[in-house]
C-alpha positions in Angstrom: 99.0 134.6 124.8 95.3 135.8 125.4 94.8 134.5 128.3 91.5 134.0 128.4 90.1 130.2 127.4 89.0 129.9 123.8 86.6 127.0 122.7 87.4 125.8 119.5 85.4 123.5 116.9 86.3 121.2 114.4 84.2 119.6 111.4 84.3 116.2 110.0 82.6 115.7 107.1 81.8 113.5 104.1 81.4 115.2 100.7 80.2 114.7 97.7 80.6 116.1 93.7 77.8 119.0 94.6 80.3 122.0 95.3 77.4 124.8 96.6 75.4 121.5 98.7 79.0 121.0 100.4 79.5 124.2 101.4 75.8 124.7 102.6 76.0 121.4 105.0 79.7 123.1 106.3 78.0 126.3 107.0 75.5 123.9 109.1 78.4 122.5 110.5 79.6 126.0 111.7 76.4 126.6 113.0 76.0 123.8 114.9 79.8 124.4 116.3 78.8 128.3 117.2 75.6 126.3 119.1 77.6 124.6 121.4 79.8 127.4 122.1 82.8 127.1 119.9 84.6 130.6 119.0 86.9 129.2 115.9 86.1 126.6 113.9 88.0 125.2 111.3 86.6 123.0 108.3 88.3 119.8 106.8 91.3 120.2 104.3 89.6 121.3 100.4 86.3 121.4 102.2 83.9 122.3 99.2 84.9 119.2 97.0 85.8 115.8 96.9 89.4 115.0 97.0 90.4 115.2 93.0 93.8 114.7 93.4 93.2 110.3 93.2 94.1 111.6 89.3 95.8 114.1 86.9 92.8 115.7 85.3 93.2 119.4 83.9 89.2 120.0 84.2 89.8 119.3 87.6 91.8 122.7 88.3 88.5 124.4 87.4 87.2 124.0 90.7 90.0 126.2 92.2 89.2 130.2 92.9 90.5 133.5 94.2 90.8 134.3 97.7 88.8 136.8 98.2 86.4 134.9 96.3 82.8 133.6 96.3 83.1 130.3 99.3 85.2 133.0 101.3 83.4 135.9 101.4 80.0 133.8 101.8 81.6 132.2 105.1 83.0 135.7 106.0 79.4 136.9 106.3 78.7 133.9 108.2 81.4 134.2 110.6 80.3 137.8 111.4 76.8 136.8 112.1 77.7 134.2 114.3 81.0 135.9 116.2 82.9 133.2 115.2 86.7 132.4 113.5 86.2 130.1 110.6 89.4 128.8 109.0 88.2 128.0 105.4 90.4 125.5 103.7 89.9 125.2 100.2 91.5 125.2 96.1 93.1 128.9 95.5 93.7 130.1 92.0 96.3 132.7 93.0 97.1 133.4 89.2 97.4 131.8 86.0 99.1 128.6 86.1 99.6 129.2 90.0 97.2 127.1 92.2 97.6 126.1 96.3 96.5 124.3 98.7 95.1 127.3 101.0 93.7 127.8 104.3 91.7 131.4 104.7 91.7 132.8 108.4 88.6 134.9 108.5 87.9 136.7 111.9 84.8 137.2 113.7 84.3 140.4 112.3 84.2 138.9 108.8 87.5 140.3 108.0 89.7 137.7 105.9 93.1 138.1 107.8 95.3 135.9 106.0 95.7 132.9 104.1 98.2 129.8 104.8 99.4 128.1 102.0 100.4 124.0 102.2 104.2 124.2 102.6 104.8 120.5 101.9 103.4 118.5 99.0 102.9 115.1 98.8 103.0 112.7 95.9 101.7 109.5 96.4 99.6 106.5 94.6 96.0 108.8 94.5 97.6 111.6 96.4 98.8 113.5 92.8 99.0 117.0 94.9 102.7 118.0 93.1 100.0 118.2 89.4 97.8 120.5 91.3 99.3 122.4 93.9 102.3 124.9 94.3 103.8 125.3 97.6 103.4 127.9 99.4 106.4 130.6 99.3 108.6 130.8 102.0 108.8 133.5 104.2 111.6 136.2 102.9 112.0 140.1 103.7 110.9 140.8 100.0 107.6 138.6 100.8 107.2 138.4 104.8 103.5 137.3 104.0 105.0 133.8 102.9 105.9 130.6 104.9 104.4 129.5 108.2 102.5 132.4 110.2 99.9 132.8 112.9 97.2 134.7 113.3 96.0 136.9 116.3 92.0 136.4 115.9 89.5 137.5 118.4 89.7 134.5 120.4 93.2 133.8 120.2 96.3 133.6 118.2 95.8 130.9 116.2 98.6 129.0 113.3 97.4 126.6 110.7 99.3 124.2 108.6 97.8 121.4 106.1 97.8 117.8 105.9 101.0 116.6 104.7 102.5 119.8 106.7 101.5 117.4 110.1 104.6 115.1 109.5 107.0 117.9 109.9 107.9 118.9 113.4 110.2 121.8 111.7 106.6 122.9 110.7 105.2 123.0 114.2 107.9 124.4 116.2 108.3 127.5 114.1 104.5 127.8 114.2 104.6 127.6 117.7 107.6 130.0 118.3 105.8 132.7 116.3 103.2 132.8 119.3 100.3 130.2 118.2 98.3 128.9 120.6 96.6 126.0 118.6 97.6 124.5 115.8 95.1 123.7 113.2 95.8 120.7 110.7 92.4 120.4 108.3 93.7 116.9 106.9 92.1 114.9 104.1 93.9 111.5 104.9 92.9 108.3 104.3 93.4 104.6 103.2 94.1 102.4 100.5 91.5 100.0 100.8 93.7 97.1 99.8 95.8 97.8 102.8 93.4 98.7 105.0 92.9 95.4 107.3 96.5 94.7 107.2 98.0 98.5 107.6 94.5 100.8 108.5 95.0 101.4 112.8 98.6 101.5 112.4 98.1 104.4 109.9 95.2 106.1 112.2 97.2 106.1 115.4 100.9 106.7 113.3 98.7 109.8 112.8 97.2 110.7 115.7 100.4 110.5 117.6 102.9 112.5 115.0 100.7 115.2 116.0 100.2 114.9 119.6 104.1 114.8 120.0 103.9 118.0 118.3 101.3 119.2 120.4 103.9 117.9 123.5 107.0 119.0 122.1 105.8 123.0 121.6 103.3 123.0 124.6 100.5 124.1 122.3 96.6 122.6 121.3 96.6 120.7 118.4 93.3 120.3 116.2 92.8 118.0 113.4 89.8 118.3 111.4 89.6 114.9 108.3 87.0 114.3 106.5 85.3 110.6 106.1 83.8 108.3 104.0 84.7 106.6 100.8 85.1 108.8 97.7 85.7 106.7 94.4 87.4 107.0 91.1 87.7 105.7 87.9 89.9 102.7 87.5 91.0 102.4 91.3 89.7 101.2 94.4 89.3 105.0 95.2 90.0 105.7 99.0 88.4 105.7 102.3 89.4 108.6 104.5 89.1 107.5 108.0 87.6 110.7 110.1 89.3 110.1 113.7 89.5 114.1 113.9 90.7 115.0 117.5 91.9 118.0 119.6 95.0 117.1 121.9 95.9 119.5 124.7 99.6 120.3 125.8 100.1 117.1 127.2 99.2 115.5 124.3 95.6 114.4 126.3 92.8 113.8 123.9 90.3 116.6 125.1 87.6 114.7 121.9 87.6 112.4 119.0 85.7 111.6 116.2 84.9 108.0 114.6 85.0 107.9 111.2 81.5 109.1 110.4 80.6 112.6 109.8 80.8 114.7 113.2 81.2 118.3 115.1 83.9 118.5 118.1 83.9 120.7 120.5 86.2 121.5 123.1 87.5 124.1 125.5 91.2 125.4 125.7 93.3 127.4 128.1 95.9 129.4 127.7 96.9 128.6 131.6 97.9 125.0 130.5 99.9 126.0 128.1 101.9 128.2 130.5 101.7 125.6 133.3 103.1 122.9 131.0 105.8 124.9 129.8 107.0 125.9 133.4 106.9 121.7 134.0 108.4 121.2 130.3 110.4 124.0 129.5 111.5 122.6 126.0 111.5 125.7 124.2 113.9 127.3 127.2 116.3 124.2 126.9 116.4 124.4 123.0 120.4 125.0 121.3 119.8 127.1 119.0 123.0 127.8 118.5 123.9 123.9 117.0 121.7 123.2 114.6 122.3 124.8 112.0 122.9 121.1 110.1 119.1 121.1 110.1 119.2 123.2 106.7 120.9 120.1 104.8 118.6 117.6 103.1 121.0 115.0 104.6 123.8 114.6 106.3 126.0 111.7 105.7 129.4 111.0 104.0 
């Protein structure tokens, strides 16, 4: 643990079909963050484009690119102007053929210190993510790069999982064992609008509190960053992503949260309450490792 409290800042944004406009109004974001005193922000999930995935369309892996590439290294020079962490989520072209859901953790230096990879991919009505994406690798001796990791930025050490990655407490507990103190989720969730009147707060606060358990269960921060606003496509009702970012403490508390138009939040965290609630919560102390090992089955039944 650093020690030392950390302010962190999240971004919640709209987007629209202009790639460099989006990443120029998220570098205005980042400023605006930095203004108010945040040391690591972190941008929605595929930040620099609207959410292609509502369809299979081949053109549409054209807006995927290397890590290093041009969106990182332009927001690595902005993070070492302003001192600040950015966690850059966007399309990676790792190779031919091989494309990811990423997440860049550049420093405040500039330095690009990793990159997280989506472990868990979806594949729902307008969610066609198993087209586009490969999951990430997990972590093995031959490749201990891979899998869930944390990063140890200026600031603090920080983990960052994706979306879909949110539902899986398997996800957050190894994230938090390896030593993060937040756990960032850049998200870009949203609804159906045909079900939105009968099933749209269930959805936001089935969310919400899948994450703040995790936040509870590990005795870490949790930040969420969504984007908003109704992106359309051809032959659907497109979708309506519903914003509600947050930042949850320990306890699960909501330190801020967004509505669901665009919108920067700020907030301060302490290393101390993480300590204090795990002295008052000692889950991770109380934890038998040695019995479940049945967790590596996809199901257990006769």
């Amino acid at each position: 643990m650093s020690g030392k409290p950390f302010t962190v800042g999240i971004v919640q944004e709209k987007v629209t079909d202009d790639v460099a406009a989006n990443v120029d109004r998220a570098i205005a974001r980042i400023r605006e963050a930095a203004s108010r005193g945040a040391q690591i922000v972190c941008l929605q999930e595929l930040f620099n484009a609207p959410y292609f995935c509502k369809s299979q369309q081949v053109e549409r892996f054209d807006l995927a690119e290397a890590v290093p590439g041009p969106t990182t290294e332009r927001l690595a020079a902005v993070a070492k102007e302003l001192a600040v962490v950015i966690v850059v989520p966007l399309f990676e072209r790792q190779a031919p053929g091989v494309y990811r859901n990423s997440a860049a953790v550049i420093d405040a230096d500039g330095e690009l210190l990793g990159v997280y990879r989506k472990m868990h991919i979806p594949d729902d009505p307008l969610y066609n993510e198993k087209f586009y994406f490969t999951p990430g690798d997990a972590q093995t001796p031959s490749s201990p790069s891979g899998g869930f990791a944390v990063w140890k930025t200026r600031y603090a050490t920080i983990g960052v999982l994706i979306c879909w990655d949110q539902w899986y407490p398997e996800a957050a507990r190894i994230t938090a064992l390896l030593g993060a103190e937040i756990i960032f989720y850049p998200t870009a969730i949203g609804w159906h609008p045909s079900e939105k009147d009968e099933f749209g707060e269930a959805q936001v606060q089935a969310w919400q509190t899948a994450q703040r358990a995790h936040a509870i269960a590990n005795g870490v921060y949790v930040a969420s960053p969504n984007r908003c606003g109704h992106e359309d496509e051809p032959g659907t009702n497109g979708l309506e992503f519903f914003g509600h970012s947050f930042i949850a403490d320990p306890f699960g508390r909501m330190l801020v949260e967004a509505g669901t138009e665009p919108e920067v939040l700020v907030a301060e965290c302490d290393p101390k309450v993480i300590e204090s609630t795990r002295r008052s919560w000692p889950f991770l102390r109380d934890r038998r490792i040695d019995a479940y090992g049945q967790i590596l089955n996809r199901y257990i039944g006769r």
